[in-house]
N, C-alpha and C positions, 0 to 999 in steps of 0.2 A: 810277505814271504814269497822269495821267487819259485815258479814251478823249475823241475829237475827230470834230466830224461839222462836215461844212465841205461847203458849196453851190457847186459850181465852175459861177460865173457866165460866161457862154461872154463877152461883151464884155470881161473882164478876161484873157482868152485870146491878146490877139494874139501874144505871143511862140508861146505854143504851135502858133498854125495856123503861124509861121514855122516854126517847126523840124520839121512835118508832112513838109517836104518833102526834098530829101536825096539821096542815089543811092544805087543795090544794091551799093557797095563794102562786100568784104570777106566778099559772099553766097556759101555753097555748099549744096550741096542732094543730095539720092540717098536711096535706099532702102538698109535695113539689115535683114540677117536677124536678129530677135529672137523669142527663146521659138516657134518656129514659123513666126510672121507677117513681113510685108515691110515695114519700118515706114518709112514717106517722112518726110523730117525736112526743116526747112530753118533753116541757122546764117547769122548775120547781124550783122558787129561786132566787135569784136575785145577788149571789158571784160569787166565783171564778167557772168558768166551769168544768162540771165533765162529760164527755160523756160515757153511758156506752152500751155496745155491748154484744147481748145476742147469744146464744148458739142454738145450732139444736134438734129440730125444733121449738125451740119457739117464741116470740116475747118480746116487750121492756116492757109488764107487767113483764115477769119476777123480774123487780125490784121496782115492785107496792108496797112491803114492803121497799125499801129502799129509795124511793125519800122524804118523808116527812120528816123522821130524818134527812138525811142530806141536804135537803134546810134550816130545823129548823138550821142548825150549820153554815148554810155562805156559802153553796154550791150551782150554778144554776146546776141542775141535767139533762142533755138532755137526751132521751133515742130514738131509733130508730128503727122500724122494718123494718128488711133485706126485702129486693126484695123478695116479695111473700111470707112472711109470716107476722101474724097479720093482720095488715089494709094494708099494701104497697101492691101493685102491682108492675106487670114486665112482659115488649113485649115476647112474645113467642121466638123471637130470642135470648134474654140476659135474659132469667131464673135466672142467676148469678155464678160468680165466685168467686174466693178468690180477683182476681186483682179489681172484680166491687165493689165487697163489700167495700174493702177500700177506695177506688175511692168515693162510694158513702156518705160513712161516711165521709170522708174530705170536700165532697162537701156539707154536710148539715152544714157540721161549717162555711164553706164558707155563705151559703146563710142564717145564724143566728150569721152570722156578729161574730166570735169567731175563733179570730186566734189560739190563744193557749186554750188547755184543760188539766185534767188530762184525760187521756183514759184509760180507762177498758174492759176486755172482760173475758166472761166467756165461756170454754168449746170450741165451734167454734169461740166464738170471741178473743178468745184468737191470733189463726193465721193470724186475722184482723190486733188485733191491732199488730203484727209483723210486717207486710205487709203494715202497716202504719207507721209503725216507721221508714222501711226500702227505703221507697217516704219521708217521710217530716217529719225529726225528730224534726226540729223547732217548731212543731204545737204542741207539750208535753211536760206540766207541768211535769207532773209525771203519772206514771204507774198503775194500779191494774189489776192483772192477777187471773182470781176465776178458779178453780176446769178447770187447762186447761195443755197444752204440748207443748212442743215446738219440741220432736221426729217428725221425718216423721211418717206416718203407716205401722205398721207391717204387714205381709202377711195376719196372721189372723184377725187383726182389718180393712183392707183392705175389706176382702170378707164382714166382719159384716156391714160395711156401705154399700156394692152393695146389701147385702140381702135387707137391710133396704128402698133402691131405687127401688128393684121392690116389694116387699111388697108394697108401696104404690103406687107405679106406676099398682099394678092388683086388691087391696082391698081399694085405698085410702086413703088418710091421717090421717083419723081416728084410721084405721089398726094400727100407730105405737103409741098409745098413752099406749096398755099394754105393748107394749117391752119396751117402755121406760119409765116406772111410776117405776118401781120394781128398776131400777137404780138413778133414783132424788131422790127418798127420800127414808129414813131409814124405815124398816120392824114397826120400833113403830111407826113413823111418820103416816104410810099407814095406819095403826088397829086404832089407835088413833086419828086421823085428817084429815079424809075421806074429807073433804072440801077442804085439799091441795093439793089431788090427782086430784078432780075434777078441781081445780082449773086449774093447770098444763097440765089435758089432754084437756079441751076445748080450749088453748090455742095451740096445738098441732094440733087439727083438724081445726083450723083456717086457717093454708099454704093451698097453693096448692100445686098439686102433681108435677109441675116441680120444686116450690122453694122445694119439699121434694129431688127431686133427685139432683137437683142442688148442693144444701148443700149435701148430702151425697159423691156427688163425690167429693166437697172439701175435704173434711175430711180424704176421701180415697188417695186422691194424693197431701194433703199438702208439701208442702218443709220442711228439715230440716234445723230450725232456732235456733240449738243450738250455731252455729256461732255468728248466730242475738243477743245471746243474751250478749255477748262480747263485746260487740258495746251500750249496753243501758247503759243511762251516767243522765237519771232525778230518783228521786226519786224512788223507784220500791217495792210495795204491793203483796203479794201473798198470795191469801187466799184458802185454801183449807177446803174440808170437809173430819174429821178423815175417815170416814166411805164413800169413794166415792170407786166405783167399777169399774167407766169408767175410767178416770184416777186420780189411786190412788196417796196416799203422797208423795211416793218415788219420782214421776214424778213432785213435785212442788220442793222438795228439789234439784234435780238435776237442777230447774232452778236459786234455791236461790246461789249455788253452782257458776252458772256462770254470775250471775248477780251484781257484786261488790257494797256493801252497801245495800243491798236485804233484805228485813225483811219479813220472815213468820210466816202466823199467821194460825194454825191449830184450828178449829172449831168442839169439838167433839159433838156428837148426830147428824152429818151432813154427808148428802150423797151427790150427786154430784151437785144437786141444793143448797149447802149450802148459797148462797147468798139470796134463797127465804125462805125455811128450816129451818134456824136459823137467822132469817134476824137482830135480836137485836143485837145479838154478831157479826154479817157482819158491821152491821153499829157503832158500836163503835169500830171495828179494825180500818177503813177506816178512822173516825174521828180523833183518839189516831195517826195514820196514816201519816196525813196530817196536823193535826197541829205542829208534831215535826217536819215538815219538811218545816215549815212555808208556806205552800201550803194554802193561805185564801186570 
């Protein structure tokens, strides 16, 4: 099957901004004790499972824009905050890792009775769901990789994530909400939509300062899973935003490259939160997505 890279022109979107909209039927939500930690989850839909995994440092609103359209489409939408950030907490001794992270996402499908999902991760959740595919590739429907990488860290993005762990380890987690607004969304997004910036950075200062450095040091000593991605055999989404600075296009096409049957969908007006960002055009890639792949 050839891979497919396809430009999701946002005026070819009206269906999608319709079906953005929708209501919280069918939502439930709570914390669950897993491996130690409190893990806040939020289920949403009543179809086929979609688990989605959010990025550093924020939490599983990140996809507050996308769970309505796609439960409207036959989707149960789970979303999850990592150990220590959002609402979850985490024991002083397991802050977290890449291995708990996955560990604890698997665990929450376990305890919401969902053997198989599609799984998704954007950005840090991306190495998740690697790292989950790499323990228990039976538990995936199919794939959706947002605005992420499969390289290790380079030297220089190395030391960017240590800066980033003691910046909030000496000014707290609030501290990293201007370094990283200037990189989720686009310079028009920021001027023009001053509500997605706040949005994003209250959601930042929500972690604490070990889930900040926890996450950071993931990020910094992730594995290289360009092997990994040789080995992935369900369905597989990659969505990117044209305009992302943390990792750019190049870095999705390099995964479509080794992902056989891989379809990318580039998202322009979109910076590295392009799944919050442009969330109309997120959510009709995924759906166009998943129904050719009879994923319902």
């Amino acid at each position: 099957m050839k891979t497919r890279i396809t430009l999701a022109l946002l005026a070819a979107l009206s269906t999608g901004a319709a079906q953005a909209g929708g209501t919280d039927s069918g939502r439930t939500e709570g914390l669950l004790d897993v491996n130690g930690a409190r893990i806040h989850y939020v289920s949403q839909g009543a179809g086929t499972p979609m688990l989605l995994l959010h990025g550093y440092p924020l939490s599983g609103e990140l996809f507050a824009r996308n769970r309505n359209a796609l439960a409207a489409a036959g989707y149960r939408v789970i979303t999850i905050d990592h150990r220590g950030y959002g609402q979850s907490t985490a024991p002083a001794t397991a802050p977290g890792s890449l291995e708990t992270y996955a560990s604890d996402a698997l665990t929450v499908m376990d305890r919401l009775n969902v053997p198989k999902a599609i799984i998704g991760g954007m950005s840090m959740g991306g190495p998740i769901t690697f790292e989950m595919w790499r323990r228990a590739p039976e538990r995936f429907l199919g794939m959706i990789l947002i605005d992420t990488i499969a390289n290790p860290a380079g030297i220089v993005e190395q030391h960017v994530w240590k800066g980033m762990a003691q910046k909030a380890s000496t000014f707290g987690p609030q501290s990293l909400a201007p370094e990283l607004l200037k990189d989720m969304l686009t310079g028009m997004t920021r001027m023009n939509r001053p509500a997605d910036g706040a949005f994003l950075s209250n959601i930042v200062k929500q972690a604490s300062v070990e889930a900040d450095v926890a996450g950071a040091t993931v990020l910094a000593t992730r594995p290289d899973s360009v092997l990994t991605l040789k080995t992935i055999t369900v369905p597989t989404l990659i969505l990117e935003g044209v305009e992302d600075t943390v990792y750019p296009p190049e870095f999705s096409m390099k995964i479509m490259q080794n992902v056989a049957g891989s379809q990318l969908v580039l998202i322009p007006g979109a910076a590295h939160a392009a799944i919050f960002e442009k969330a109309d055009a997120a959510n009709r890639a995924i759906i166009n997505w998943a129904r050719a792949h009879n994923l319902r």
